[in-house]
C-alpha atoms as a printed R data frame, in Angstrom:
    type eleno elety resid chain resno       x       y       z
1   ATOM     1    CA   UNK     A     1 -28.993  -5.469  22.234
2   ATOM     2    CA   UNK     A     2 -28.459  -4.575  18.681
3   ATOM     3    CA   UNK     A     3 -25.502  -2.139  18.136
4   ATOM     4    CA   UNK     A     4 -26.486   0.415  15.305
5   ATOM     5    CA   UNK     A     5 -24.426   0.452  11.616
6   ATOM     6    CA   UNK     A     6 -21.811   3.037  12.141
7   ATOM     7    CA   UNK     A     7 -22.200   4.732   8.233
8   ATOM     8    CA   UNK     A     8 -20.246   7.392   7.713
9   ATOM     9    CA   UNK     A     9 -19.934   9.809   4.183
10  ATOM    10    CA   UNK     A    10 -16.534  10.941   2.475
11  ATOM    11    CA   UNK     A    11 -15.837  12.749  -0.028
12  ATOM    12    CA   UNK     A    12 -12.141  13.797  -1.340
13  ATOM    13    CA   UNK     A    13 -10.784  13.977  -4.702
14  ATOM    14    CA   UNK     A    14  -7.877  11.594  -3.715
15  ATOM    15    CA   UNK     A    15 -10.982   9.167  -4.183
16  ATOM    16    CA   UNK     A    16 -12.301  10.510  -7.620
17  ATOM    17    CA   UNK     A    17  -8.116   9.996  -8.769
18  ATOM    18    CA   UNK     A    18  -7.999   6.274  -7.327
19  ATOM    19    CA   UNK     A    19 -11.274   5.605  -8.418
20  ATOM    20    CA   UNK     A    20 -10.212   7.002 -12.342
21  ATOM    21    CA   UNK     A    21  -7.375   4.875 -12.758
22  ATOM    22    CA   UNK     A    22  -9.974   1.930 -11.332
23  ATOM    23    CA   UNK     A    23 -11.995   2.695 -14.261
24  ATOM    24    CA   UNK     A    24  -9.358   2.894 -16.802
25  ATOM    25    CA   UNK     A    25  -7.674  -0.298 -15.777
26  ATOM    26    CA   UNK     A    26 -11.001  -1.658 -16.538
27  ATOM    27    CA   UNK     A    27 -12.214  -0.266 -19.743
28  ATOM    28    CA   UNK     A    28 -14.914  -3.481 -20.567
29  ATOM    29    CA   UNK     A    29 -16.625  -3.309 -17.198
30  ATOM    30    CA   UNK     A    30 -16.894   0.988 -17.383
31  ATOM    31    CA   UNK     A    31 -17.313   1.590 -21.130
32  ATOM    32    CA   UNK     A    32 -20.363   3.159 -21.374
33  ATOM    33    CA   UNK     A    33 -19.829   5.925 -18.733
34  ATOM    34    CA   UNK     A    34 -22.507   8.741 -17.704
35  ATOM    35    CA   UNK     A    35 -22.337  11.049 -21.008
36  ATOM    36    CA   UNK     A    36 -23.643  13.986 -19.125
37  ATOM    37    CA   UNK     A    37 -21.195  13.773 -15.884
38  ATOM    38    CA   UNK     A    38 -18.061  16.545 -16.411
39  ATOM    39    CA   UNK     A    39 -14.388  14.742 -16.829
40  ATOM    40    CA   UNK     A    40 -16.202  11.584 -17.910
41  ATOM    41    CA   UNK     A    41 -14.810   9.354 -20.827
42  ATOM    42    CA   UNK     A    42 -12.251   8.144 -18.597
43  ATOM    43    CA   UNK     A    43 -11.919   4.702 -20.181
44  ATOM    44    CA   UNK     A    44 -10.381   6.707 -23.420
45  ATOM    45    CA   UNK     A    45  -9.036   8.981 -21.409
46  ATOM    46    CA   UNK     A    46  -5.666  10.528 -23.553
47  ATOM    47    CA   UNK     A    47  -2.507   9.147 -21.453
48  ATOM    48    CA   UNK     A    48   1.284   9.409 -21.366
49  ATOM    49    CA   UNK     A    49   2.746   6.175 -23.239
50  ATOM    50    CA   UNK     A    50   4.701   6.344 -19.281
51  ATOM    51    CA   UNK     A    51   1.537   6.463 -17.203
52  ATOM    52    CA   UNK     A    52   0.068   3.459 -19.331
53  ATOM    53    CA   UNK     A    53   2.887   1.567 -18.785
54  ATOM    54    CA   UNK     A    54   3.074   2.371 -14.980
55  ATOM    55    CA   UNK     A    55  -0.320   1.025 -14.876
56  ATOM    56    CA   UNK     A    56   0.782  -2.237 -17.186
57  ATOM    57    CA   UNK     A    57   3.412  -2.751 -14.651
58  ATOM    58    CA   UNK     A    58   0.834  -2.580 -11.893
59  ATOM    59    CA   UNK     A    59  -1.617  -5.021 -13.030
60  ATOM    60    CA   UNK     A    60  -3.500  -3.529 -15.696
61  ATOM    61    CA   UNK     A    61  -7.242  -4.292 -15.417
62  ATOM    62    CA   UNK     A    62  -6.225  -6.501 -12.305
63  ATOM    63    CA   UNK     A    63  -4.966  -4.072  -9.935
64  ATOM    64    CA   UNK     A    64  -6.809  -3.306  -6.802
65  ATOM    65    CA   UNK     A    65  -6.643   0.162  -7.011
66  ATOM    66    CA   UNK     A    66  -9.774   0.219  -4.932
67  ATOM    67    CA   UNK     A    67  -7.935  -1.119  -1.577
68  ATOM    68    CA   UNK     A    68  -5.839   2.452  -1.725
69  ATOM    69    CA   UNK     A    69  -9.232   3.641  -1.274
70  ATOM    70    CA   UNK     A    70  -9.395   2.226   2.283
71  ATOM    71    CA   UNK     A    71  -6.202   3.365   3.037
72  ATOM    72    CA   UNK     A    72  -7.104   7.156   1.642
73  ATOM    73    CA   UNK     A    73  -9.865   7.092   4.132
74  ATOM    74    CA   UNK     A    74  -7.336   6.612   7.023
75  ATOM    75    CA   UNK     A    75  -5.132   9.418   5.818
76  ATOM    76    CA   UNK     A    76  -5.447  12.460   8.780
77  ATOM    77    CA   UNK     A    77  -7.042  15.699   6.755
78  ATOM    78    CA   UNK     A    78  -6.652  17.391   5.007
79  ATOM    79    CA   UNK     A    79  -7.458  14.913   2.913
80  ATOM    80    CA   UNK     A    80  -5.898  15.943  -0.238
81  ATOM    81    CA   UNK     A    81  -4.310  14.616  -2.923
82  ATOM    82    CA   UNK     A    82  -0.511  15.498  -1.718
83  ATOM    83    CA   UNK     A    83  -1.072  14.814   2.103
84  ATOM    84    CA   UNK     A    84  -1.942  11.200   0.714
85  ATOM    85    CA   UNK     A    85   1.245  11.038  -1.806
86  ATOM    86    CA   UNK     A    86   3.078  11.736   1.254
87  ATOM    87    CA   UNK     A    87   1.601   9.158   3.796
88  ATOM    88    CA   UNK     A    88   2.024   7.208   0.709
89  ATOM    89    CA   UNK     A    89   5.802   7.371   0.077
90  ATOM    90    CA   UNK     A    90   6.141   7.666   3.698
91  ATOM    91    CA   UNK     A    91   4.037   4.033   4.290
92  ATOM    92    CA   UNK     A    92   6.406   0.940   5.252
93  ATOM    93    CA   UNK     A    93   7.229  -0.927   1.791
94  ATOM    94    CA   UNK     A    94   5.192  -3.757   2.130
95  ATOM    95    CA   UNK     A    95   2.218  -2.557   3.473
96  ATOM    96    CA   UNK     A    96   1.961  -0.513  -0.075
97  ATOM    97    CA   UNK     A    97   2.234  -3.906  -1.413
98  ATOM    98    CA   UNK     A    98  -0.003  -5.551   0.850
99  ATOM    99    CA   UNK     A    99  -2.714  -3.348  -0.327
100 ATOM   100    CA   UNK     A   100  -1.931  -3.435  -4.316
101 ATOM   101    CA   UNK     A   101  -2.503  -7.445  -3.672
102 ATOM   102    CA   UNK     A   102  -5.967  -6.912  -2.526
103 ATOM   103    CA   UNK     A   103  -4.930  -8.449   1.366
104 ATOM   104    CA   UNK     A   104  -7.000  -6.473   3.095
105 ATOM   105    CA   UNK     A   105  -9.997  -7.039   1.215
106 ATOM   106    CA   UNK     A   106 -10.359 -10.469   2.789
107 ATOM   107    CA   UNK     A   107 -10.375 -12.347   6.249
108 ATOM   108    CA   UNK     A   108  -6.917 -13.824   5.647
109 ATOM   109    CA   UNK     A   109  -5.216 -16.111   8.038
110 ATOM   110    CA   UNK     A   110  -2.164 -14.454  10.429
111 ATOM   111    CA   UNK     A   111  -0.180 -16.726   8.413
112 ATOM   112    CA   UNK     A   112  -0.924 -15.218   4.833
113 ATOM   113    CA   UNK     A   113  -0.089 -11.716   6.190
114 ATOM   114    CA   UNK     A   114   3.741 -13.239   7.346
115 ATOM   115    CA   UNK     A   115   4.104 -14.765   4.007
116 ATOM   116    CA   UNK     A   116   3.717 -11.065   2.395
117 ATOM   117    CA   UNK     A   117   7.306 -10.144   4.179
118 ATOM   118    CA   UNK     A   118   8.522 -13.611   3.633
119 ATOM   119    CA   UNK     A   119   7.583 -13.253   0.164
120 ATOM   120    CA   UNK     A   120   9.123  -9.391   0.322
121 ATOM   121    CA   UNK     A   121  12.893 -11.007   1.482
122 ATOM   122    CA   UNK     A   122  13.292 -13.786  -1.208
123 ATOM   123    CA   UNK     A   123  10.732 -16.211  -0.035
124 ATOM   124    CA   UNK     A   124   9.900 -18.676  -2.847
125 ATOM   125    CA   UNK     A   125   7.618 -20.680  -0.959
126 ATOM   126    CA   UNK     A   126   5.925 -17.595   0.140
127 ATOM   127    CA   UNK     A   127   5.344 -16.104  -2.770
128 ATOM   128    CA   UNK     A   128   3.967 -19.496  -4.107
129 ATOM   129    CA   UNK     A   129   1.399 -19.201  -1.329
130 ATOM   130    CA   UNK     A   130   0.257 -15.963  -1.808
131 ATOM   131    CA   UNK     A   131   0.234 -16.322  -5.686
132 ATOM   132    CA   UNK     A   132  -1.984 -19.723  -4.660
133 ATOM   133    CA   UNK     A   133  -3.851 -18.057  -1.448
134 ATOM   134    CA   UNK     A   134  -4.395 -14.510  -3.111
135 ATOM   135    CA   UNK     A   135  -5.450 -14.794  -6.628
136 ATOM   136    CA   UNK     A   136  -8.634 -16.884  -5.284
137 ATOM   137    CA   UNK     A   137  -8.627 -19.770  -8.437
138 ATOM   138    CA   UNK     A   138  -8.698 -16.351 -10.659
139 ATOM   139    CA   UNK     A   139  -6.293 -16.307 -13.613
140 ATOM   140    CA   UNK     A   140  -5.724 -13.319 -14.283
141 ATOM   141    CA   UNK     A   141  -5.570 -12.145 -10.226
142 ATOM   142    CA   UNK     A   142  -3.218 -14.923 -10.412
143 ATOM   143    CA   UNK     A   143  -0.512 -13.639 -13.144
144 ATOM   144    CA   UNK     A   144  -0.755 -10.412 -11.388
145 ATOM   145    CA   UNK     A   145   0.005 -11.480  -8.093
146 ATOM   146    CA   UNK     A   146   2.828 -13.433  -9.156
147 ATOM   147    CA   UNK     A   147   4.324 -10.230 -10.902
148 ATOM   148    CA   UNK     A   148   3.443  -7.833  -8.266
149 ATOM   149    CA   UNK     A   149   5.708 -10.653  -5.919
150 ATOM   150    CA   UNK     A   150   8.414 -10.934  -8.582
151 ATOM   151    CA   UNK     A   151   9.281  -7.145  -8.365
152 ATOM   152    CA   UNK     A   152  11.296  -5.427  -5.469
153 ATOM   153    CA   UNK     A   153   8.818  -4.032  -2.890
154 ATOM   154    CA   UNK     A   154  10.494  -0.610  -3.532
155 ATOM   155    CA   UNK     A   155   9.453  -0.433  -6.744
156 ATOM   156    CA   UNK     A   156   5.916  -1.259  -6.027
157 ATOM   157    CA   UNK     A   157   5.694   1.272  -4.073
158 ATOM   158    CA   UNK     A   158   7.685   3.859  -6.262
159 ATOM   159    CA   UNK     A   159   5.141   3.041  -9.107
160 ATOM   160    CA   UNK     A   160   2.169   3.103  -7.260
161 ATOM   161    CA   UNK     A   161   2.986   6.702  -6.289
162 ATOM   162    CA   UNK     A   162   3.993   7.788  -9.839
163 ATOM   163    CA   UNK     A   163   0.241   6.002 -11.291
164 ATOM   164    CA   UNK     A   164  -1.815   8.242  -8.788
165 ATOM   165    CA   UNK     A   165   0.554  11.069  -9.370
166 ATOM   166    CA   UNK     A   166   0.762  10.741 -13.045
167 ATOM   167    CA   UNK     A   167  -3.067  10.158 -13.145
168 ATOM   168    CA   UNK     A   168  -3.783  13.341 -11.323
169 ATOM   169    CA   UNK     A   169  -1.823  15.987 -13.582
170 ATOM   170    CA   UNK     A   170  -2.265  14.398 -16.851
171 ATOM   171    CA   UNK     A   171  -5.983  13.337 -16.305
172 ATOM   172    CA   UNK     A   172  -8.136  14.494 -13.725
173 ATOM   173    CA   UNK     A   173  -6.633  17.712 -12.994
174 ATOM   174    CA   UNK     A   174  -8.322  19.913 -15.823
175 ATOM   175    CA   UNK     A   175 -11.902  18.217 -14.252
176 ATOM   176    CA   UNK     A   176 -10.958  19.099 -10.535
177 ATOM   177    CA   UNK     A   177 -12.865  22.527 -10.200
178 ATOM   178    CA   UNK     A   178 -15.568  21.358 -11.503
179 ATOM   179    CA   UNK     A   179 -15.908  17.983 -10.228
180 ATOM   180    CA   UNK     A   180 -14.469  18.511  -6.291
181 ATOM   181    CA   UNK     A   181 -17.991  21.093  -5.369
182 ATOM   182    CA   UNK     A   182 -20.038  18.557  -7.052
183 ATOM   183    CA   UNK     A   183 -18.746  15.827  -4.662
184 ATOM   184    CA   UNK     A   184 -18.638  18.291  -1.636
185 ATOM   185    CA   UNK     A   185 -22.442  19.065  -2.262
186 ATOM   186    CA   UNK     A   186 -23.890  15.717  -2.214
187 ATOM   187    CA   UNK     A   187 -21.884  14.470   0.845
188 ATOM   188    CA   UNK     A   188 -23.252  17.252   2.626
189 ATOM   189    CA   UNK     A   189 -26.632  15.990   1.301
190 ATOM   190    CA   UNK     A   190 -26.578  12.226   2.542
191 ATOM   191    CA   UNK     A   191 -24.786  13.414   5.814
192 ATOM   192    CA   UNK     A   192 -28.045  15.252   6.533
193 ATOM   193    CA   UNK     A   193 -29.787  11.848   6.320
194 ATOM   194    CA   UNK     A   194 -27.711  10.306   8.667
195 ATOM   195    CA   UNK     A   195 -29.934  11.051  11.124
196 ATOM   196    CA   UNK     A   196 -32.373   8.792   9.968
197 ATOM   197    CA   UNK     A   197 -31.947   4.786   9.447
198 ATOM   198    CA   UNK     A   198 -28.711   3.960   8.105
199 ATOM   199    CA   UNK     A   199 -29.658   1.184   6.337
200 ATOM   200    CA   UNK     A   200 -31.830   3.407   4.627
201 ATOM   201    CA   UNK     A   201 -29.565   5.843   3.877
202 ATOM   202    CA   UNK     A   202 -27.278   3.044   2.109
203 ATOM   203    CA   UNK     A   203 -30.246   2.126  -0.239
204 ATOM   204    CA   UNK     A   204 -30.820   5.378  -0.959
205 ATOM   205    CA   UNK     A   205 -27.109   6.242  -2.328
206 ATOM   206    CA   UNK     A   206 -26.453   2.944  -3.770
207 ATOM   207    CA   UNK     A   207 -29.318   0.909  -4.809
208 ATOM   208    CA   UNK     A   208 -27.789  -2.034  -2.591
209 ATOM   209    CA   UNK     A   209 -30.204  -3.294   0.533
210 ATOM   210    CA   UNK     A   210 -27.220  -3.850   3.090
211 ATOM   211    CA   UNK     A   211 -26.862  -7.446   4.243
212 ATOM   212    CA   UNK     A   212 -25.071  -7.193   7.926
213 ATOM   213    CA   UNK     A   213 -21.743  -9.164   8.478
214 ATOM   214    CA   UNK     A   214 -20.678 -10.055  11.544
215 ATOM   215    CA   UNK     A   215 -17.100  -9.064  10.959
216 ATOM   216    CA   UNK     A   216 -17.807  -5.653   9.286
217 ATOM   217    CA   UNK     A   217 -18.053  -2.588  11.683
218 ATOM   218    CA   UNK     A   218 -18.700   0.348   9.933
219 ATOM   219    CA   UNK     A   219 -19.990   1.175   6.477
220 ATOM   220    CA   UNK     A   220 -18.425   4.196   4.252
221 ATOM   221    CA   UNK     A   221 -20.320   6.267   1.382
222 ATOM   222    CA   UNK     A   222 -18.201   7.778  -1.044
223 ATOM   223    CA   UNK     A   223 -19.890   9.939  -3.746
224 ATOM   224    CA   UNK     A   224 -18.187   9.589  -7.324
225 ATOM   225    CA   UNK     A   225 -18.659  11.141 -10.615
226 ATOM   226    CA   UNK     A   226 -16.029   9.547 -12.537
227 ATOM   227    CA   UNK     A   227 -17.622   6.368 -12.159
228 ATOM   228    CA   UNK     A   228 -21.071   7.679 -13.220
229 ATOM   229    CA   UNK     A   229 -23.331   5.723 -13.377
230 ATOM   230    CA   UNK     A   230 -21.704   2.924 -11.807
231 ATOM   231    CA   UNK     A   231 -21.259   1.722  -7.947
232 ATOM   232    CA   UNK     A   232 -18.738  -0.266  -6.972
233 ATOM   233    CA   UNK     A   233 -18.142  -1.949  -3.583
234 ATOM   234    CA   UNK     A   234 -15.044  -3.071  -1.922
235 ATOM   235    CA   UNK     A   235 -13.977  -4.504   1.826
236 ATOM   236    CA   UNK     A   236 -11.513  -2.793   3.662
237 ATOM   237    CA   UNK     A   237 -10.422  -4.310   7.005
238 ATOM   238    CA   UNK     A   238 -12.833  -4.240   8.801
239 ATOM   239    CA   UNK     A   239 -15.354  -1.489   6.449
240 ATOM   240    CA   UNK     A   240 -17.369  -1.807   3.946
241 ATOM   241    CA   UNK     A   241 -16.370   0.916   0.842
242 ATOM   242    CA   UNK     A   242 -19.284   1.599  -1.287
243 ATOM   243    CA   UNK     A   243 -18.774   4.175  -4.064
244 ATOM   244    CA   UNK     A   244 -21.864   5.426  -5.258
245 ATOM   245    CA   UNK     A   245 -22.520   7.426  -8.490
246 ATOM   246    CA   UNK     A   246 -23.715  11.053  -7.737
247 ATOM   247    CA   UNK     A   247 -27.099  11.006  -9.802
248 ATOM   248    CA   UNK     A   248 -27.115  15.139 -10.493
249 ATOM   249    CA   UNK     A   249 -24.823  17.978 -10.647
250 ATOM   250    CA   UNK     A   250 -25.473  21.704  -9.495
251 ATOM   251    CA   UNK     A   251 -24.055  23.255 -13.131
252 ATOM   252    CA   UNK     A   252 -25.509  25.803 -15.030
253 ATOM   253    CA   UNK     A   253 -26.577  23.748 -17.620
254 ATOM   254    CA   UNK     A   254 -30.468  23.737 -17.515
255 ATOM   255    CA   UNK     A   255 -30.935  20.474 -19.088
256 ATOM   256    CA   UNK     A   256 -28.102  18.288 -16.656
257 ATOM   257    CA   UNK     A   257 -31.097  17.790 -13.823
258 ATOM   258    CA   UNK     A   258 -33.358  16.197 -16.352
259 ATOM   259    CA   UNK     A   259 -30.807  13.642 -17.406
260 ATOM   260    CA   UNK     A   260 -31.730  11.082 -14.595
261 ATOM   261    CA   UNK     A   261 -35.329  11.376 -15.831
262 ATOM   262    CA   UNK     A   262 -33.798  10.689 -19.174
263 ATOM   263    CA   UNK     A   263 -32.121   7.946 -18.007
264 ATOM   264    CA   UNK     A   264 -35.267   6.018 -16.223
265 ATOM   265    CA   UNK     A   265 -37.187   6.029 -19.590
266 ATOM   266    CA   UNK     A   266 -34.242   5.091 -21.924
267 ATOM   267    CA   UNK     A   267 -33.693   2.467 -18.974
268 ATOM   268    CA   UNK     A   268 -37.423   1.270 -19.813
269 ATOM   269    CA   UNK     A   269 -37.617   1.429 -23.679
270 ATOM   270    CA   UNK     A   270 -35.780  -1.856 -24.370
271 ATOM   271    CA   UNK     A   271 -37.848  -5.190 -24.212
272 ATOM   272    CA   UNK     A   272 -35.159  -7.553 -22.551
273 ATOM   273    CA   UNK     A   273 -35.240  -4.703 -19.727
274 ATOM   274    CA   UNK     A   274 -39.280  -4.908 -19.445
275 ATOM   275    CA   UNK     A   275 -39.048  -8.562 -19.509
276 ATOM   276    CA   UNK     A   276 -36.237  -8.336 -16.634
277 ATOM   277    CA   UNK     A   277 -38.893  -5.753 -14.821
278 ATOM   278    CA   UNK     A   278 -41.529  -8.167 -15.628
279 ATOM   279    CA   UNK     A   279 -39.630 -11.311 -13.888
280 ATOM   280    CA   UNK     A   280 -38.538  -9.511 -10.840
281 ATOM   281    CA   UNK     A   281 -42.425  -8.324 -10.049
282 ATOM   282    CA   UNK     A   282 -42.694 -11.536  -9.133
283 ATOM   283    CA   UNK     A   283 -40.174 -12.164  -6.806
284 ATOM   284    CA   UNK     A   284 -36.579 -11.216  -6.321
285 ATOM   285    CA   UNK     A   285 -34.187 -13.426  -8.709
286 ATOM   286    CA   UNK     A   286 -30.116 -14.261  -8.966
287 ATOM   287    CA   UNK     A   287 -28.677 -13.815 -12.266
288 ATOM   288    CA   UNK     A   288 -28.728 -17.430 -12.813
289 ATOM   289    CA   UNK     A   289 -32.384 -17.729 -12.421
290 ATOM   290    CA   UNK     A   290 -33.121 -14.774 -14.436
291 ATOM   291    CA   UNK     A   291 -30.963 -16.182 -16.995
292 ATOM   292    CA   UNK     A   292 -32.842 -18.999 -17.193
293 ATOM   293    CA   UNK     A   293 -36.344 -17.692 -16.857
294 ATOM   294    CA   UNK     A   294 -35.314 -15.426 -20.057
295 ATOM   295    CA   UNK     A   295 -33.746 -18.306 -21.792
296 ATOM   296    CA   UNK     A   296 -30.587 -15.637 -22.199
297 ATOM   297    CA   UNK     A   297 -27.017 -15.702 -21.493
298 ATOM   298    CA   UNK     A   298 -26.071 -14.105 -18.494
299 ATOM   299    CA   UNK     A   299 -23.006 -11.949 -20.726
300 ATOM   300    CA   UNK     A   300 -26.382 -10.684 -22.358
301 ATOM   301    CA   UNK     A   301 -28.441 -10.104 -19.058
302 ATOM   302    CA   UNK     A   302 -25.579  -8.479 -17.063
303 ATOM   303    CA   UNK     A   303 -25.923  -4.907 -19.344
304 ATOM   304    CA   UNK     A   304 -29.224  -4.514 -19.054
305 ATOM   305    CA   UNK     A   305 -29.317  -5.483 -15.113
306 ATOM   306    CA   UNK     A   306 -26.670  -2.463 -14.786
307 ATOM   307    CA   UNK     A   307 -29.102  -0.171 -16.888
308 ATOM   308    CA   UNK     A   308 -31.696  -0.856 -14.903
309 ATOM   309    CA   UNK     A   309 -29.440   0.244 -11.486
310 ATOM   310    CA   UNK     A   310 -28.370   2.736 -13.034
311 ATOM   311    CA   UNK     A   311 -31.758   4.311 -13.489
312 ATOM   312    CA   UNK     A   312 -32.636   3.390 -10.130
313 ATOM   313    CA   UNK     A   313 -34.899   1.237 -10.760
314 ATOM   314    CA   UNK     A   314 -33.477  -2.227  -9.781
315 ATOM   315    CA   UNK     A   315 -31.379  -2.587  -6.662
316 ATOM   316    CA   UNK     A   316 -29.780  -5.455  -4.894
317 ATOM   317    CA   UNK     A   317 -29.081  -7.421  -1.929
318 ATOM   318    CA   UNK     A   318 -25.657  -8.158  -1.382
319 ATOM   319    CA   UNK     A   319 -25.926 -11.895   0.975
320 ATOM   320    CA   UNK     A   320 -24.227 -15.144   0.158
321 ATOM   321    CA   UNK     A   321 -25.513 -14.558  -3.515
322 ATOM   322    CA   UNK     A   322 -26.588 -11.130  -5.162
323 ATOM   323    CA   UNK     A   323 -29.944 -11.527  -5.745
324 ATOM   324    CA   UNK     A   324 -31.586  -8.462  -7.897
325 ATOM   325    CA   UNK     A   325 -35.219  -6.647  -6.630
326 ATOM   326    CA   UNK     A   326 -37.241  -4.333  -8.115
327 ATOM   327    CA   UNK     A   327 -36.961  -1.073  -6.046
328 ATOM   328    CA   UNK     A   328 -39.346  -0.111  -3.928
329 ATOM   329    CA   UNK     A   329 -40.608   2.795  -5.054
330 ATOM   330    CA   UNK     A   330 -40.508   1.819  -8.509
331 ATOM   331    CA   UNK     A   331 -43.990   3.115  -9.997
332 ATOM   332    CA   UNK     A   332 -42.836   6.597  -7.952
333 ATOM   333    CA   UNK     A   333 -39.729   6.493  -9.510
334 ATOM   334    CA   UNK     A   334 -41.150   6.409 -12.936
335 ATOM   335    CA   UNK     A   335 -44.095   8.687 -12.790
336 ATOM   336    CA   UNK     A   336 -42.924  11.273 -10.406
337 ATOM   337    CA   UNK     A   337 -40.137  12.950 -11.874
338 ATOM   338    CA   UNK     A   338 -42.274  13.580 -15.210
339 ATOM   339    CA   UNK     A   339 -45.303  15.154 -13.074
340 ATOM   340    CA   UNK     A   340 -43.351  17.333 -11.688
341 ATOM   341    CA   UNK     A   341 -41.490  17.938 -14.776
342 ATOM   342    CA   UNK     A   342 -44.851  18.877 -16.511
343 ATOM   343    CA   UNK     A   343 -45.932  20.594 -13.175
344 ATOM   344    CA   UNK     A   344 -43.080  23.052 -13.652
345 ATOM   345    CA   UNK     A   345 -43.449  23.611 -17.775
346 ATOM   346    CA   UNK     A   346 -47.300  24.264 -16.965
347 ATOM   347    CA   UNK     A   347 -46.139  26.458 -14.082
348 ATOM   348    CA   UNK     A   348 -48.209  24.884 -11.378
349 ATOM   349    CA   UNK     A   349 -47.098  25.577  -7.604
């Protein structure tokens, strides 16, 4: 008998705060943001000279800062920003810097969880093996392992508390009334479809047609606006973490609800994108095989792949390779939202 996903929704700005610094950390993969999401920009955000250098000291662009997610989402509620500095500074030592090396994002041997404390006394060898084991033939992972290992696991834990602290008064603070209802609200929304197929309720939110593995026992929506238009995903023990951009807000701007419109047909007037649209009708493709039925780099490809998810109107499926499909309600997706646009100018019920 098949056991059904176990998907659950969060929402907390704890998340929107790890998931900022996530973004700034990484300001090639998230420079063009959402322009018409509020406290967006975050890759320029303006920053203490100390806050960047917390973050330097961290990692930089390397940093997990997305495994703190999974351990925000096992923080008792409230769920709040100071109830998860506390459980924070109140966390053993090297469990703070198990998670800044990105351990629990991977089935790691018994033996490369020892080496983390071994590593945490003195351990040469161990930290040799983790810089080896963890950084996954990544260079840069690599340099920041080492460094994370070089410095006393007090310290990684007193500056990972200062970065989310820092990040939260000098950055995403002056966003938080706005932002925290607009996360609140759309939770509430895919909770309601909960009821319905899971898997369906993942595609929906994310773009991404789930691909079940055997090891992973629950699934976890978080809604995000700082990372707008963008979804990331992330393993957590035994979860899978999928952030997924909110695609409206509930101002009182009149013009914010017709930006995802916006966005589908600025999606569509490029000709690489049509081409891309063109090559998936067909059949669903890898970057590698689009690249080569394009005759196009994939550095070249990769934007316009994201524009396309972004407008929802590519998604894909996350297996032993990611392989990219046009969605399935495509044509719906394009016409729709203009008929009833001109439905409601012309005043039609």
């Amino acid at each position: 008998m098949t056991t059904q996903l176990r998907v659950e929704v969060d929402d907390s700005p704890v998340y929107e705060v790890l998931l900022g610094l996530f973004a700034f950390s990484r300001p090639a993969e998230f420079a063009a943001g959402d322009a018409e999401a509020p406290g967006l920009g975050i890759t320029q955000a303006v920053t203490s000279p100390r806050l960047k250098r917390v973050i330097t000291l961290l990692g930089g662009g390397s940093c997990p800062w997305d495994q703190l997610i999974g351990f925000a989402s096992q923080v008792p509620w409230p769920r709040n920003l100071a109830r998860f500095l506390d459980e924070l500074e109140r966390a053993d030592a090297v469990e703070v810097l198990s998670h800044m090396l990105g351990f629990y994002a991977e089935r790691y041997p018994e033996h490369v969880r020892a080496a983390i404390a071994d590593a945490a006394d003195g351990s040469r060898t161990a930290r040799d093996l983790l810089t080896h084991t963890l950084s996954q033939g990544d260079p840069q992972r690599q340099a920041v392992t080492s460094q994370l290992l070089a410095m006393p696991t007090g310290q990684v834990q007193a500056l990972t508390v200062e970065a989310v602290r820092r990040w939260h008064e000098e950055v995403f603070a002056p966003a938080e009334a706005v932002v925290t209802p607009l996360l609140a609200g759309d939770a509430s929304a895919k909770r309601a479809l909960l009821t319905s197929s899971p898997d369906l309720l993942i595609r929906i939110a994310t773009g991404i047609r789930y691909v079940p593995k055997p090891w992973i026992e629950g699934v976890l929506l978080i809604p995000t606006v700082v990372l707008r238009p963008w979804v990331i995903a992330t393993n957590y023990r035994r979860l899978r973490i999928y952030c997924y951009a909110i695609t409206e807000d509930a101002s009182d701007r009149p013009d914010l609800p017709l930006a995802p419109m916006v966005r589908t047909y600025q999606a569509l007037a490029n000709v690489t994108r049509l081409r891309l649209i063109k090559s998936l009708a067909a059949s669903p493709l890898t970057i590698e095989q689009l690249c080569r039925q394009l005759e196009e780099p994939e550095s070249a490809l990769r934007p316009h792949l994201a524009a396309l998810r972004a407008a929802r109107l590519v998604g894909i499926t996350c297996g032993d390779q990611t392989v990219y499909e046009l969605r399935d309600d495509l044509l719906a997706a394009v016409g729709q939202p203009l008929k009833a646009y001109l439905e409601q100018a012309a005043g039609i019920d």
